[in-house]
FIKOLZA-1660 file (N, C-alpha, C; in steps of 0.1 Angstrom, whole numbers, plus 5000, padded with zeros to 4 digits):
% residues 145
   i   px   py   pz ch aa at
   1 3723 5817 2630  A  X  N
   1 3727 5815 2617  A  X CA
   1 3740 5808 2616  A  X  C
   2 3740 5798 2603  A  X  N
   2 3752 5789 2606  A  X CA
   2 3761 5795 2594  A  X  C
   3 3771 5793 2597  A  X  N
   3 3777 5794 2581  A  X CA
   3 3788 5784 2577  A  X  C
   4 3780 5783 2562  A  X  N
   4 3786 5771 2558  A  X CA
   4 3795 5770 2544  A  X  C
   5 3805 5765 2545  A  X  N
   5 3815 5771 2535  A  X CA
   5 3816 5751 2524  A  X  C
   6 3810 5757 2513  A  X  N
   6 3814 5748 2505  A  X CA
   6 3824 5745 2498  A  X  C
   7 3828 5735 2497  A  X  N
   7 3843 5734 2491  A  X CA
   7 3838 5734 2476  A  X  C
   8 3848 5740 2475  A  X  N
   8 3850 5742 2458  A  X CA
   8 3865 5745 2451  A  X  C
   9 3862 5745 2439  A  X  N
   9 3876 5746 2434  A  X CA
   9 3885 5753 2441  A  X  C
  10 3884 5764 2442  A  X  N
  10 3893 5776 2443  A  X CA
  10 3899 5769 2459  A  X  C
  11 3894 5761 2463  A  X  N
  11 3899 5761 2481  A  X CA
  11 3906 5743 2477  A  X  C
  12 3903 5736 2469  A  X  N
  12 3916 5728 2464  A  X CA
  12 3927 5735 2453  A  X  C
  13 3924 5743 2452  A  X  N
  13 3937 5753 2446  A  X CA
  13 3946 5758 2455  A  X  C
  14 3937 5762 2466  A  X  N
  14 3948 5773 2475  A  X CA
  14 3952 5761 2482  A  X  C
  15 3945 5749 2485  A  X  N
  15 3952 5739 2494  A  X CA
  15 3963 5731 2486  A  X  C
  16 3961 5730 2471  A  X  N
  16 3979 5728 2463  A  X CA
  16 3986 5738 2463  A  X  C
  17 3983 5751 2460  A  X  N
  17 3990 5759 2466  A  X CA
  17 4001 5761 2477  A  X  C
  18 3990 5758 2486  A  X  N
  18 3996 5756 2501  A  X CA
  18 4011 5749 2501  A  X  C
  19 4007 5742 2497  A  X  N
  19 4015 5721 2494  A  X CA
  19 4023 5729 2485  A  X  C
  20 4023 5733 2474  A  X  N
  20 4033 5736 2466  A  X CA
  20 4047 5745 2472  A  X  C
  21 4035 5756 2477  A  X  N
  21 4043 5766 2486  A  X CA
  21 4051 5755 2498  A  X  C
  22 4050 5751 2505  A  X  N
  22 4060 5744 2517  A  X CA
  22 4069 5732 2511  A  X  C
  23 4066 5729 2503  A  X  N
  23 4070 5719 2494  A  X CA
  23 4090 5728 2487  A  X  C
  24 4083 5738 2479  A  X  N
  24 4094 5748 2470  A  X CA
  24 4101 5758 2483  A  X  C
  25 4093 5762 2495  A  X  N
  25 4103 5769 2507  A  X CA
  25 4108 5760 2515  A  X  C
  26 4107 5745 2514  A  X  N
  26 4111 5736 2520  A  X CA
  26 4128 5733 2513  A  X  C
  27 4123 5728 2497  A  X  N
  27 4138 5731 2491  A  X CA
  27 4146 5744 2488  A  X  C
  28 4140 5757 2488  A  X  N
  28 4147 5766 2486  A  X CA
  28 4154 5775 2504  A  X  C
  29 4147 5771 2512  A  X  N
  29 4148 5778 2523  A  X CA
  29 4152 5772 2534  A  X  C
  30 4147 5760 2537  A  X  N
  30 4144 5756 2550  A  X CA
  30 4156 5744 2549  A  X  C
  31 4160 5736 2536  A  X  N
  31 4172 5728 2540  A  X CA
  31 4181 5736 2539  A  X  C
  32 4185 5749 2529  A  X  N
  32 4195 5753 2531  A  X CA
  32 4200 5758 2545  A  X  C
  33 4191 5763 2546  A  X  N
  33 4192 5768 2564  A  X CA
  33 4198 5755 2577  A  X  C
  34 4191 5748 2574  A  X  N
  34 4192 5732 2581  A  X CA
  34 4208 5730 2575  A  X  C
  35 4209 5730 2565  A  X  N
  35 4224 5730 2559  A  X CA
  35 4236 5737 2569  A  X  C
  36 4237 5750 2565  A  X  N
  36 4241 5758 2575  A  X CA
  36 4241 5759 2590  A  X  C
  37 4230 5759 2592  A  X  N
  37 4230 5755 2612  A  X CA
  37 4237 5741 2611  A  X  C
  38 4235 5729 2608  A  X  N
  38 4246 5716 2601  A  X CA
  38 4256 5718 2606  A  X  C
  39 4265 5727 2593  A  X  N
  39 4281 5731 2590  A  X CA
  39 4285 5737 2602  A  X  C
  40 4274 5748 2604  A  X  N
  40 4279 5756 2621  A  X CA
  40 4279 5746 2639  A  X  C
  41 4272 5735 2635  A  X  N
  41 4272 5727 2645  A  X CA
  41 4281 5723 2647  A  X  C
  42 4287 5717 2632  A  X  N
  42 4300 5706 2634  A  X CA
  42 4310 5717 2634  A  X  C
  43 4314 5732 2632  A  X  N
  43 4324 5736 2630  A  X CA
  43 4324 5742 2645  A  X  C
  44 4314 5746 2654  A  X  N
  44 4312 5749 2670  A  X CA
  44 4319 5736 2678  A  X  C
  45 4314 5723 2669  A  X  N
  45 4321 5711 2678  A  X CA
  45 4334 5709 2673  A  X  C
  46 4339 5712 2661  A  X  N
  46 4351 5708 2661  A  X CA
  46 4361 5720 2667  A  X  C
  47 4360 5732 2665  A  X  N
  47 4364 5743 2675  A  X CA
  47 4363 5740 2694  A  X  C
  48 4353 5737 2700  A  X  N
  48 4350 5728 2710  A  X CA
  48 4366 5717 2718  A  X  C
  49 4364 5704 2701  A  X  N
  49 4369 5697 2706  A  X CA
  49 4385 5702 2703  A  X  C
  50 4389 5712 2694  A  X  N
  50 4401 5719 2697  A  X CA
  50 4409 5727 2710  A  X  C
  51 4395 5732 2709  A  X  N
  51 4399 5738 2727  A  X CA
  51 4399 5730 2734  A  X  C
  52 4392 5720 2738  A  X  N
  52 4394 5706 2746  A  X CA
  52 4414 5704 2744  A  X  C
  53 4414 5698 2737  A  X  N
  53 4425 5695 2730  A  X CA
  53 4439 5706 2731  A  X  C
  54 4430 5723 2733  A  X  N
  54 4444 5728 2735  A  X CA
  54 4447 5729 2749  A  X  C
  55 4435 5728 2756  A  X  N
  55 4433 5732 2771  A  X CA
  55 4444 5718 2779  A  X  C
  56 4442 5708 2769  A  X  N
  56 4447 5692 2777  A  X CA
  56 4465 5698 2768  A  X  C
  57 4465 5699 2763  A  X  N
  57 4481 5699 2758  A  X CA
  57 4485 5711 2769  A  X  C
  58 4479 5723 2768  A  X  N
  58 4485 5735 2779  A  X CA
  58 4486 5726 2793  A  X  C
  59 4477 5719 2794  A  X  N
  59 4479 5712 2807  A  X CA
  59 4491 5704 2811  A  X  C
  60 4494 5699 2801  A  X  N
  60 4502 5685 2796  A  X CA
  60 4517 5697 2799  A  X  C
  61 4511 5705 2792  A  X  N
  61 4526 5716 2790  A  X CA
  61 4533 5719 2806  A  X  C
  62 4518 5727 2813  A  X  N
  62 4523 5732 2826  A  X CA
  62 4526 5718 2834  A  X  C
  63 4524 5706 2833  A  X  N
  63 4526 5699 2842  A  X CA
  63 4545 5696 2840  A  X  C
  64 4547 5696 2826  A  X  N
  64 4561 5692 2826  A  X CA
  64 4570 5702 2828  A  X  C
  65 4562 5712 2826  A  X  N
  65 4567 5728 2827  A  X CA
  65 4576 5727 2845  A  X  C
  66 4561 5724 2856  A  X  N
  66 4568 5725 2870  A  X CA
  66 4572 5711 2870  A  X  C
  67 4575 5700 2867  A  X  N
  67 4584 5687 2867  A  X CA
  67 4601 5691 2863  A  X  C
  68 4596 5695 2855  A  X  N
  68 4613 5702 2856  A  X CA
  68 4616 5713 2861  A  X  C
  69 4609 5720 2865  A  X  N
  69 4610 5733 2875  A  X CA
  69 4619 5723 2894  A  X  C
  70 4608 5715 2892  A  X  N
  70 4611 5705 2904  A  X CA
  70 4627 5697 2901  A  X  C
  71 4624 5692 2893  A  X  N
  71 4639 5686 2886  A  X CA
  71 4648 5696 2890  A  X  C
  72 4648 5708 2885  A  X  N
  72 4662 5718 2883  A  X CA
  72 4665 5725 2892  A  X  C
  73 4652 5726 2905  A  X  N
  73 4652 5733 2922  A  X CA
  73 4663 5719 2928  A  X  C
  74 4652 5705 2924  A  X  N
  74 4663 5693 2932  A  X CA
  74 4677 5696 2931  A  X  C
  75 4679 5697 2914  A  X  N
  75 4698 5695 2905  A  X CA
  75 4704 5707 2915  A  X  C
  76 4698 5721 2915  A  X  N
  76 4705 5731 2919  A  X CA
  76 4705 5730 2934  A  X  C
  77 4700 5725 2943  A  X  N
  77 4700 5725 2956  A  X CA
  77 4713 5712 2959  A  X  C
  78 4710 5701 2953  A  X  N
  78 4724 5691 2952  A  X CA
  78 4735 5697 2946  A  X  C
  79 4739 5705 2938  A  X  N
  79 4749 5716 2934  A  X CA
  79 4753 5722 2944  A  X  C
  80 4744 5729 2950  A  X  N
  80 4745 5737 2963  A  X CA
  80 4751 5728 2974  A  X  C
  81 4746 5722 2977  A  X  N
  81 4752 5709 2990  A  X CA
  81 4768 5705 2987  A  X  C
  82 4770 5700 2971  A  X  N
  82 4786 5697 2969  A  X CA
  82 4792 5709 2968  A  X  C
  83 4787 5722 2963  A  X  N
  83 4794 5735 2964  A  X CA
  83 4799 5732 2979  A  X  C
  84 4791 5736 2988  A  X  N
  84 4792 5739 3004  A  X CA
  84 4797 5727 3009  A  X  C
  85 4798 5715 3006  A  X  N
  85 4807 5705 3009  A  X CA
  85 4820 5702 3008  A  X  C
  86 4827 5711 2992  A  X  N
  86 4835 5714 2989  A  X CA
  86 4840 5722 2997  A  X  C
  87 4837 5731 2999  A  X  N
  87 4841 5744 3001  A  X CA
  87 4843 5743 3021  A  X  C
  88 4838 5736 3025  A  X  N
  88 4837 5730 3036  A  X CA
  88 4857 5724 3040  A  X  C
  89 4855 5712 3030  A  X  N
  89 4868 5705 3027  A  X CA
  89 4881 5714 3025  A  X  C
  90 4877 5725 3015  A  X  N
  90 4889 5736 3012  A  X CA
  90 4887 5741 3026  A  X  C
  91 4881 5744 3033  A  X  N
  91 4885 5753 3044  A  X CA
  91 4892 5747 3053  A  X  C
  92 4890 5734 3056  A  X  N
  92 4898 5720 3067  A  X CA
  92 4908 5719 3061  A  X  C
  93 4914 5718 3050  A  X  N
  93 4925 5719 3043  A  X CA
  93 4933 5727 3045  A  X  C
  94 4928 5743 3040  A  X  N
  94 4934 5754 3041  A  X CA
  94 4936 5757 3056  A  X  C
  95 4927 5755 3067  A  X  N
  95 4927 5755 3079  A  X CA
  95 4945 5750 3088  A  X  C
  96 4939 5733 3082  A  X  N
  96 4953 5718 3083  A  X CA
  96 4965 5728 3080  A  X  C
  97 4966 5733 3068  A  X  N
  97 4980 5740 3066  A  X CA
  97 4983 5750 3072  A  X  C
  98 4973 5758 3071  A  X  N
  98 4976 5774 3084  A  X CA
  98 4984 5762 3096  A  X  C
  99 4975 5752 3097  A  X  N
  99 4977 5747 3114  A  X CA
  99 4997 5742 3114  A  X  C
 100 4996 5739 3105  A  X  N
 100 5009 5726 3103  A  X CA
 100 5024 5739 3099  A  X  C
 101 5018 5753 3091  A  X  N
 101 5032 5761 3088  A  X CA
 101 5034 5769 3103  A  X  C
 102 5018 5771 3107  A  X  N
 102 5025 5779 3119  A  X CA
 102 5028 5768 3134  A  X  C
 103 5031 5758 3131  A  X  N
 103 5035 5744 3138  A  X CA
 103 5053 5747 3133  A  X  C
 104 5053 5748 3121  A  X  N
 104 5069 5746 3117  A  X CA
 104 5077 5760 3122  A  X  C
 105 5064 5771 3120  A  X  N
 105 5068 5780 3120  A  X CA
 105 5075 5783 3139  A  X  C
 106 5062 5776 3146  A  X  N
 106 5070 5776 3160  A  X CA
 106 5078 5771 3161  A  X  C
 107 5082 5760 3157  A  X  N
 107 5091 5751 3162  A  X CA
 107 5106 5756 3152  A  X  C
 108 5103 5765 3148  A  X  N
 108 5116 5766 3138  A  X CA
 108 5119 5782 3150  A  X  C
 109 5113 5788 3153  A  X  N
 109 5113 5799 3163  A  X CA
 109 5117 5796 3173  A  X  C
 110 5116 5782 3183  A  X  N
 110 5116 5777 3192  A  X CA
 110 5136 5770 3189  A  X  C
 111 5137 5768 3178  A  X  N
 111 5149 5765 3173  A  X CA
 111 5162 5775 3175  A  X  C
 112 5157 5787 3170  A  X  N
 112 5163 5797 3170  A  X CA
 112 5163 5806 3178  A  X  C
 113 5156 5806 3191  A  X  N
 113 5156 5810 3205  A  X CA
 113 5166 5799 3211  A  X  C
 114 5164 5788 3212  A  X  N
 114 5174 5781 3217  A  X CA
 114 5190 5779 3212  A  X  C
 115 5191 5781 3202  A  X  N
 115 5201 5785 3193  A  X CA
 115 5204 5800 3202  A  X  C
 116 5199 5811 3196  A  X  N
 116 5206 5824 3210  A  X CA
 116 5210 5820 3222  A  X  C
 117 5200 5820 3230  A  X  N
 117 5203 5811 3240  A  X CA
 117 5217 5807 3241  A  X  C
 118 5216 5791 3237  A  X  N
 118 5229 5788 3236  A  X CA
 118 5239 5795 3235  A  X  C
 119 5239 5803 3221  A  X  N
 119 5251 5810 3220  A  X CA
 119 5249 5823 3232  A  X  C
 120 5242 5825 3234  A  X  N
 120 5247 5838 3246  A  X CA
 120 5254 5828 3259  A  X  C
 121 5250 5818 3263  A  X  N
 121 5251 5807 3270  A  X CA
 121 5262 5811 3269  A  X  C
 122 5268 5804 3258  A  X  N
 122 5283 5805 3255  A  X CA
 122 5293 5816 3254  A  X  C
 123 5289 5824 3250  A  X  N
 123 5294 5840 3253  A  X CA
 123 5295 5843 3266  A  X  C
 124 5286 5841 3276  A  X  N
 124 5290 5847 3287  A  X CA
 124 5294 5837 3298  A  X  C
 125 5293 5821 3291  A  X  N
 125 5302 5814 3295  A  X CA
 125 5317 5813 3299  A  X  C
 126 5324 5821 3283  A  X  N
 126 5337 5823 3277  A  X CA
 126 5341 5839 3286  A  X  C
 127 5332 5845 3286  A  X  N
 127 5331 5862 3296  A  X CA
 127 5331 5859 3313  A  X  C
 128 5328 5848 3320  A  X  N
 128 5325 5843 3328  A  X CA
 128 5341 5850 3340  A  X  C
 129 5352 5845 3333  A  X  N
 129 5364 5847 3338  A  X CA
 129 5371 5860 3341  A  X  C
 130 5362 5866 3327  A  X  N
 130 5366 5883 3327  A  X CA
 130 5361 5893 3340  A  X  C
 131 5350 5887 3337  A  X  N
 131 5340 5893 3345  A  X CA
 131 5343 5891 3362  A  X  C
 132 5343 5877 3365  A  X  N
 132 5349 5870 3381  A  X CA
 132 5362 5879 3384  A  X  C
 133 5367 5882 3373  A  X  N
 133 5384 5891 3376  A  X CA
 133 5379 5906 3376  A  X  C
 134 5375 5911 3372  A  X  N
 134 5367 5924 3370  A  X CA
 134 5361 5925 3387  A  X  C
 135 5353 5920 3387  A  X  N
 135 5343 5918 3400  A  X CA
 135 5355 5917 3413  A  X  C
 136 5361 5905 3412  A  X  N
 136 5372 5903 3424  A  X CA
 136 5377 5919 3423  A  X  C
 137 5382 5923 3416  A  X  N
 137 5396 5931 3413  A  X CA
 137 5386 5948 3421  A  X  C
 138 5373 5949 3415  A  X  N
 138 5366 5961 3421  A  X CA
 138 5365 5958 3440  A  X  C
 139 5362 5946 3441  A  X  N
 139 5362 5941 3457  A  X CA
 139 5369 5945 3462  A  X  C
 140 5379 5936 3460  A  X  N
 140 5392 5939 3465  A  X CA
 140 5402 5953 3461  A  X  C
 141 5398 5959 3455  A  X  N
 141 5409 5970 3448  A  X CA
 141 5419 5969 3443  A  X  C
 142 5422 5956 3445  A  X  N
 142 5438 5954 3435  A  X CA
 142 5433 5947 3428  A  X  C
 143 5446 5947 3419  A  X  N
 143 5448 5937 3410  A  X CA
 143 5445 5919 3411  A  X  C
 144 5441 5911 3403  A  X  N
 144 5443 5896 3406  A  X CA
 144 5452 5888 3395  A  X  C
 145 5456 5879 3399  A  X  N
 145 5468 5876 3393  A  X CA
 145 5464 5859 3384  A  X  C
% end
């Protein structure tokens, strides 16, 4: 047994139907939707290309970030060098002077040792006579004249 379906009205009804129906969910449903997935596409890509964009600036940031990190280790290490260069120079300086007062300082000591000296020199130069008479006089037991 075959079965056989005649076309008739009612089945070009439901086939404008059909057509009507996809036609009216086409404008009520299916572009607004298309609409929206749209808006969310371009707003996923322009969020996308912002993050792009912040990820390249953050980058841009840390790069200049350690360039002057490097700059300010260089500045502070050449700081360091003329500090300790400096300080180098005050010490040959301060050293030079220690060297040169206690230089005056000998030789002004060396002044004044020879200076006693002398004068005891002289003192028992001038005692010299007392003393030879003193000395004879105990030798001898008398007097010297």
């Amino acid at each position: 047994m075959e079965i056989q379906v005649i076309p008739n009205a009612s089945t070009l009804i439901q086939v404008a139907n059909f057509v009507v129906l996809i036609i009216a969910m086409n404008f009520i449903l299916y572009r607004p939707i298309r609409g929206i997935v749209a808006q969310r596409r371009e707003k996923i890509t322009g969020m996308e290309d912002e993050i792009r964009n912040s990820r390249e600036r953050a980058e841009e940031a840390r790069r200049t970030l350690e360039e002057k990190l490097a700059e300010a280790r260089a500045a502070g290490q050449r700081k360091k060098e003329e500090l300790t260069r400096q300080a180098e120079e005050q010490e040959k300086e301060i050293i030079s002077r220690i060297n040169e007062q206690a230089a005056k300082d000998l030789e002004e000591m060396r002044k004044k040792v020879s200076a006693q000296v002398a004068e005891a020199k002289k003192e028992l130069e001038e005692q010299i006579d007392a003393f030879a008479r003193s000395i004879g006089q105990k030798i001898l037991g008398r007097a010297l004249s």
